[in-house]
C-alpha positions as CSV (number, residue, x, y, z in Angstrom):
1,X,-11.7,-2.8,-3.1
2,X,-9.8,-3.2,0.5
3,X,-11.6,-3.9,3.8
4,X,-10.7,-1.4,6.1
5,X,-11.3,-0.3,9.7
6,X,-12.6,3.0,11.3
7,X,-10.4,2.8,14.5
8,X,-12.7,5.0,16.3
9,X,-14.0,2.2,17.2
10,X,-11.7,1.8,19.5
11,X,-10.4,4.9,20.9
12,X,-9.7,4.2,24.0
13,X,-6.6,2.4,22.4
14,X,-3.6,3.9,21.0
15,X,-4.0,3.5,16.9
16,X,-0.8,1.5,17.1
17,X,-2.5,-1.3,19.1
18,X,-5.7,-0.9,17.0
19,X,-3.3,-1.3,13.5
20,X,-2.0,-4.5,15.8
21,X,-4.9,-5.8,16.3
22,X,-7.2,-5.7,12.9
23,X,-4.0,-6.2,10.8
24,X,-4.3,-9.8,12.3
25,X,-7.9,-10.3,11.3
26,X,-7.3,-9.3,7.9
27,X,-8.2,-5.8,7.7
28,X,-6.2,-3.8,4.7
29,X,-6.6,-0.4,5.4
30,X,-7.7,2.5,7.9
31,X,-9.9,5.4,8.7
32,X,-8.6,7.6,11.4
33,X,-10.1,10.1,13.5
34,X,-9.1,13.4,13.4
35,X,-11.6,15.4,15.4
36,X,-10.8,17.2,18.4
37,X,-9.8,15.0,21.7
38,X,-10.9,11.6,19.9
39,X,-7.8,10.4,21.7
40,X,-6.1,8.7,19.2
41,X,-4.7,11.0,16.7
42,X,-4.1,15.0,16.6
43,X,-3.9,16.7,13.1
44,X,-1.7,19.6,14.3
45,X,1.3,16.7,15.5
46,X,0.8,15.4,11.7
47,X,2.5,18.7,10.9
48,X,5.1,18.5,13.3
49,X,8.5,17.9,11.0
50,X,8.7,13.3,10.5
51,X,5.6,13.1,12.3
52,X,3.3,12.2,8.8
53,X,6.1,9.9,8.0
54,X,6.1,7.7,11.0
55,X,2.5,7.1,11.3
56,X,2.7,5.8,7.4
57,X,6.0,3.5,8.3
58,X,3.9,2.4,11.3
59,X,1.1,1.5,9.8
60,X,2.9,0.0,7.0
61,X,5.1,-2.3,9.1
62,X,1.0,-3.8,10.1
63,X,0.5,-4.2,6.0
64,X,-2.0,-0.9,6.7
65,X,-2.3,1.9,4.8
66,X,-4.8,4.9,5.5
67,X,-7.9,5.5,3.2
68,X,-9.0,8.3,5.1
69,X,-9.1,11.1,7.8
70,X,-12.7,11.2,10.1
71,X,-13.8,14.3,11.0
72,X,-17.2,13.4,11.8
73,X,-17.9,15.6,15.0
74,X,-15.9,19.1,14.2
75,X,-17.7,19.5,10.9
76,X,-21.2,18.8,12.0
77,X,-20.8,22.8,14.0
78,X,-20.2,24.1,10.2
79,X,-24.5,24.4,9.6
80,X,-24.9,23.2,13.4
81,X,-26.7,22.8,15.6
82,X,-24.7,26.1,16.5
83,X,-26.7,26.1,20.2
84,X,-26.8,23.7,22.9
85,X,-27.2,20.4,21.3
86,X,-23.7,20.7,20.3
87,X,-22.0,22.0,23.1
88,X,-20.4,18.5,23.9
89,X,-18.8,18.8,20.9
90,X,-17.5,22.7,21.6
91,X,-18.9,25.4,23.6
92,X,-19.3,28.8,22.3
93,X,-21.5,31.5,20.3
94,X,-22.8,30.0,17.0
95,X,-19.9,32.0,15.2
96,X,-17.7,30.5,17.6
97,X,-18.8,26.8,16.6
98,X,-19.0,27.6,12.7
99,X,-15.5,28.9,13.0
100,X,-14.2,26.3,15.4
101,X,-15.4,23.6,12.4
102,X,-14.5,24.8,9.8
103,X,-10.6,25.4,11.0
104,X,-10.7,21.9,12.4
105,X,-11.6,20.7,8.9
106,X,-9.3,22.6,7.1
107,X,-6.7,21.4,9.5
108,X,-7.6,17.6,8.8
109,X,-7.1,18.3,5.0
110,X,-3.5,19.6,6.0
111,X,-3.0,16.1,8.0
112,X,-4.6,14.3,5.4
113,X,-2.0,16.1,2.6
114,X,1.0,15.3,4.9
115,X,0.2,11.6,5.3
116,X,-1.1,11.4,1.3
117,X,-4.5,10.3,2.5
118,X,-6.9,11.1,-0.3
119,X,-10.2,11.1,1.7
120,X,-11.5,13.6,5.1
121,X,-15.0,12.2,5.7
122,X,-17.2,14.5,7.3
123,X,-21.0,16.0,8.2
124,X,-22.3,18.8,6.9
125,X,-24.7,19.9,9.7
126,X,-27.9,21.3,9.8
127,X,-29.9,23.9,12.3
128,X,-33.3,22.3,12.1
129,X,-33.4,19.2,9.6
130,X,-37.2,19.5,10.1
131,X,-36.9,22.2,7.5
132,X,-37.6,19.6,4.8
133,X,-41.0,19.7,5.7
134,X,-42.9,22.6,3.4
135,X,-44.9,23.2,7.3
136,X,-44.6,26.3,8.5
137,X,-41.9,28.0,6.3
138,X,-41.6,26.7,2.8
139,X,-38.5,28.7,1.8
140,X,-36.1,26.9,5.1
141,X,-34.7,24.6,2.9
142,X,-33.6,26.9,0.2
143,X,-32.1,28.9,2.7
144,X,-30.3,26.3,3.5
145,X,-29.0,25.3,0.2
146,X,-27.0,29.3,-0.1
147,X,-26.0,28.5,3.5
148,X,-24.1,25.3,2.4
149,X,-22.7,27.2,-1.0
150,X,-21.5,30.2,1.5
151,X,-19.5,28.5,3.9
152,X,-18.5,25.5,2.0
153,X,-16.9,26.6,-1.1
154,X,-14.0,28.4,0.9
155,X,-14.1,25.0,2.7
156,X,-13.7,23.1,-0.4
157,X,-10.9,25.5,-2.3
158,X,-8.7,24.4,0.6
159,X,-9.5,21.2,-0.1
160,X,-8.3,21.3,-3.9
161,X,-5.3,23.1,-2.9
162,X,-4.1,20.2,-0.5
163,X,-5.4,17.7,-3.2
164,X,-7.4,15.8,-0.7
165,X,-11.4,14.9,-1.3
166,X,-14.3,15.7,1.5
167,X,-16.8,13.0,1.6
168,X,-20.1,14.0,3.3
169,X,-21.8,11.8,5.2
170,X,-25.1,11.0,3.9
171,X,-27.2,10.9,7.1
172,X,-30.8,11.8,8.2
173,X,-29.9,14.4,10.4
174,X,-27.7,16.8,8.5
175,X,-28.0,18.7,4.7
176,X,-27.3,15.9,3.0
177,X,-30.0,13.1,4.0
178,X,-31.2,11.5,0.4
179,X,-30.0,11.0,-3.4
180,X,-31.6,13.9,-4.1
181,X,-30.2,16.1,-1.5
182,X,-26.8,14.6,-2.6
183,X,-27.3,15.4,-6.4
184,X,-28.1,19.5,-5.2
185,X,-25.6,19.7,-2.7
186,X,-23.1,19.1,-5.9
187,X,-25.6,21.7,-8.1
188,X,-25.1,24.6,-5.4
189,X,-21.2,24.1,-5.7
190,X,-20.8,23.8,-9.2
191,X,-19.7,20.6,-8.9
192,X,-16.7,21.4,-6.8
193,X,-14.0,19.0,-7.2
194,X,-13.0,18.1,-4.3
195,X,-16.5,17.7,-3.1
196,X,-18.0,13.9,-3.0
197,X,-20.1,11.4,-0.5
198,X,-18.8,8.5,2.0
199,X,-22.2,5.8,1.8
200,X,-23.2,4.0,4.9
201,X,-25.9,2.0,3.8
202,X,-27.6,1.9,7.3
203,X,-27.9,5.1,8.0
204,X,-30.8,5.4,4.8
205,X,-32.2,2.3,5.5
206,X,-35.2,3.5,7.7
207,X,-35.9,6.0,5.0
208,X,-36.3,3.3,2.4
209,X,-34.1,4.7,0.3
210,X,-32.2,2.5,-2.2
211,X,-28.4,2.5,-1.8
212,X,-27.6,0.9,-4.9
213,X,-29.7,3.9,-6.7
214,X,-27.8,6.0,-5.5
215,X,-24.5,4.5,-6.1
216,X,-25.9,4.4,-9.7
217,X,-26.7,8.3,-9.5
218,X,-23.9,9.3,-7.6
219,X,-21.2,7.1,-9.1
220,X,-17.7,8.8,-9.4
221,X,-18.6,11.0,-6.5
222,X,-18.4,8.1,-4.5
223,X,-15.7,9.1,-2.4
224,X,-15.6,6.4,0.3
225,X,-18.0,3.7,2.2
226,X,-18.7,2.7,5.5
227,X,-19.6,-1.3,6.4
228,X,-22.1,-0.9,8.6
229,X,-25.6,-3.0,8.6
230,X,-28.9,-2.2,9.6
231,X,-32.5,-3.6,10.9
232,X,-36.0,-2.4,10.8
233,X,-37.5,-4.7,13.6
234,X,-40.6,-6.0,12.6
235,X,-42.1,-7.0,15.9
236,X,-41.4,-3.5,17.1
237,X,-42.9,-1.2,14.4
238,X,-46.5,-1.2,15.1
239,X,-45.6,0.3,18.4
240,X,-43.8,3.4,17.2
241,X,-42.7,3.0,13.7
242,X,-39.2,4.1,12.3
243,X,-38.6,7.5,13.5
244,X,-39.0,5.6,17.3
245,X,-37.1,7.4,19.9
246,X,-34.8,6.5,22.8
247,X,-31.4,4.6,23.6
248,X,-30.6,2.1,20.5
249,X,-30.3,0.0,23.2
250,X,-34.1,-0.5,24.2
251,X,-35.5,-3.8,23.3
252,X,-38.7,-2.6,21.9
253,X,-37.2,-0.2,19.4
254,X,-37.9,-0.5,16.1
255,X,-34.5,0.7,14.6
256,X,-31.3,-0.9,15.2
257,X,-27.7,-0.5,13.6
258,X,-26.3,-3.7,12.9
259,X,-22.7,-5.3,11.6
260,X,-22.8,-6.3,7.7
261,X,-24.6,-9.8,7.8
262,X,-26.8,-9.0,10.9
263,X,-28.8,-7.1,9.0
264,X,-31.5,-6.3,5.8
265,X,-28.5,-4.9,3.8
266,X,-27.9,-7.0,0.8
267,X,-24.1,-6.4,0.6
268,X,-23.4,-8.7,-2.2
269,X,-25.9,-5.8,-4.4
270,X,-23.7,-2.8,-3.1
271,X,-21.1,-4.4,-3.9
272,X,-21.5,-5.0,-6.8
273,X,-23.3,-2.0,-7.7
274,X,-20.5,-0.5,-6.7
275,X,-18.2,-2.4,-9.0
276,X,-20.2,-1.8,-11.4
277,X,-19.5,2.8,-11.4
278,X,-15.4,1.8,-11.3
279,X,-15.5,2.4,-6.9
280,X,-12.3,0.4,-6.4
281,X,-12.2,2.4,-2.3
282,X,-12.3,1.2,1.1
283,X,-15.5,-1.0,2.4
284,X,-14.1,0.5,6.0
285,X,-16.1,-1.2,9.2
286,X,-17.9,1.4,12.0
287,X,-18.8,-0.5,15.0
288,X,-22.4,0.9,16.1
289,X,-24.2,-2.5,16.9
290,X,-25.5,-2.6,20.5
291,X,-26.6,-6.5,20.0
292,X,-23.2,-7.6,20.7
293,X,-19.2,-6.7,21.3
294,X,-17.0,-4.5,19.3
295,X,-14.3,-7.5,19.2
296,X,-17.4,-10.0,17.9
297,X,-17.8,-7.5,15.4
298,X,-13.9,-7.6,14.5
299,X,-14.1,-11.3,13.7
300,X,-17.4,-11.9,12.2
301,X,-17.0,-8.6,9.8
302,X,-13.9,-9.8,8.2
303,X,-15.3,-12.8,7.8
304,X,-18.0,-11.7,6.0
305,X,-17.4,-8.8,3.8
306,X,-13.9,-10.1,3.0
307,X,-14.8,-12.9,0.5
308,X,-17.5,-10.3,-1.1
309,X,-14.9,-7.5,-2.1
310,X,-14.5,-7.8,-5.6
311,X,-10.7,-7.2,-6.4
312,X,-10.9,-6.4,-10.4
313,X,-13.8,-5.5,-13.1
314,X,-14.5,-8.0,-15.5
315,X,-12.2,-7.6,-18.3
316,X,-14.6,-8.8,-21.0
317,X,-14.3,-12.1,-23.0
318,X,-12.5,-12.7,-26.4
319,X,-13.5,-15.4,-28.1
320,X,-15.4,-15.2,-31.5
321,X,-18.9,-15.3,-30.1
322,X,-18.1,-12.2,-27.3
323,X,-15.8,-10.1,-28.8
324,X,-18.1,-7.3,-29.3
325,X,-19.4,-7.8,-25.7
């Protein structure tokens, strides 16, 4: 395993400066974003002839490689929103959106193939996640499930053909919000391939869903994970429990993303759980934690998670009493 570093955490700064600067805190590897004006990094100049090959001798020269391509806001239009909640993203007709998405995917597979990245993690979407519910229209989430197999699986051939994987996001506002949602997602795509799952542990937290399950369910599908932390705040959960709205930055809320150690996440358990199904990935760290400074976060993450990564399975014992072990 290799810490890495989602430099949209800094996109304001060039991703030279970023590769500078975590390179010096220890950071191994990064996830870039590739969405549309993030500001840092365009997938159409990857394809420009040298271009692929001068971000990899850049980021080399910081002892960086890249684990992955973010395309985080472009594939969310895919099963939408399509209408106004998404307009700061792009603005058009709900064709316009699905289309817009799904080329700015494609295209980040094409960047990721040129740079030999092997992950583009991404968001599925989803018109109204409230579908879950069985209230008023039972058959919304089916619908849903032959609206992912129809404009994914053309997604996902392109994908295989560049040889590059597209980890979902599991996240409470899009398709895929649960292990279970995970596991169907897979069934309605016949297992496609190049199909798999970036974890961030926070984001199920307030659903009380056990990461390390679904690790254990999920397993080689595992694609890529995020190092992000979470809090359900006690004081705060009698007033409005955990689907609370309003700013994350409101004192009284009773949700809060954290950095890995600030939090209820028991990372030496994912960890190892994820030892444990051969994940041998990036632990990359996204900066979300309005308690306190992006550059705190730079300093006390690596100091963290770093002596947690577990750097090779165990390779068994051999004496006469464990040989069969």
């Amino acid at each position: 395993m290799k810490l890495g570093f989602f430099t949209a955490n800094f996109t304001e700064m060039p991703l030279e400066q970023v590769a500078k600067m975590v390179a010096g805190y220890g950071y191994e590897t990064l996830e870039i974003p590739a969405y549309e004006g993030n500001g840092q990094f365009e997938p159409a100049d990857v394809l420009k002839p040298g271009k692929a090959a001068e971000i990899r001798k850049m980021t080399a020269g910081y002892g960086l490689d890249i684990c992955a391509l973010s395309n985080h806001s472009d594939s969310f239009l895919i099963m939408g929103p399509t209408g106004v909640d998404t307009d700061f993203i792009y603005k058009g007709s709900p064709e316009e959106k699905i289309k817009h998405g799904s080329d700015r995917l494609i295209l980040t597979a094409q960047a990721a193939n040129a740079l030999e990245v092997p992950v583009v993690v991404g968001y599925p979407g989803v018109e109204n996640w409230g579908r879950f519910f069985f209230f008023p229209y039972g058959q919304g989430w089916a619908e849903y499930e032959k609206q992912f197999a129809d404009r994914f699986i053309p997604i996902l051939d392109k994908f295989k053909e560049y040889g590059v994987k597209f980890a979902i996001e599991i996240h409470p506002n899009s398709f895929v919000y649960d292990t279970l949602t995970a596991e169907k997602a897979l069934k309605v795509v016949d297992n496609h391939p190049a199909l798999g799952y970036n974890l961030d542990p926070a984001n199920i937290l307030y659903l009380k869903i056990s990461a390390e399950l679904l690790i254990d369910r999920l397993a080689d599908r595992i694609y890529h994970v995020h190092a992000k932390d979470a809090e359900l705040v006690e004081h705060n959960l009698a007033l409005g429990g955990v689907l609370m709205q309003g700013d994350m930055r409101r004192i009284d809320r009773s949700y809060r993303f954290r950095i890995p150690g600030w939090g209820e996440i028991n990372w030496k358990k994912i960890i190892t759980e994820l030892s444990m199904v051969g994940y041998t990935g990036p632990i990359s760290y996204e900066h979300e934690d309005v308690t306190m400074s992006r550059m705190d976060g730079v300093e006390k993450v690596a100091l963290y998670l770093k002596p947690l990564l577990i750097k090779n399975p165990y390779e068994g014992r051999k004496d006469k009493l464990f040989d069969h072990t």
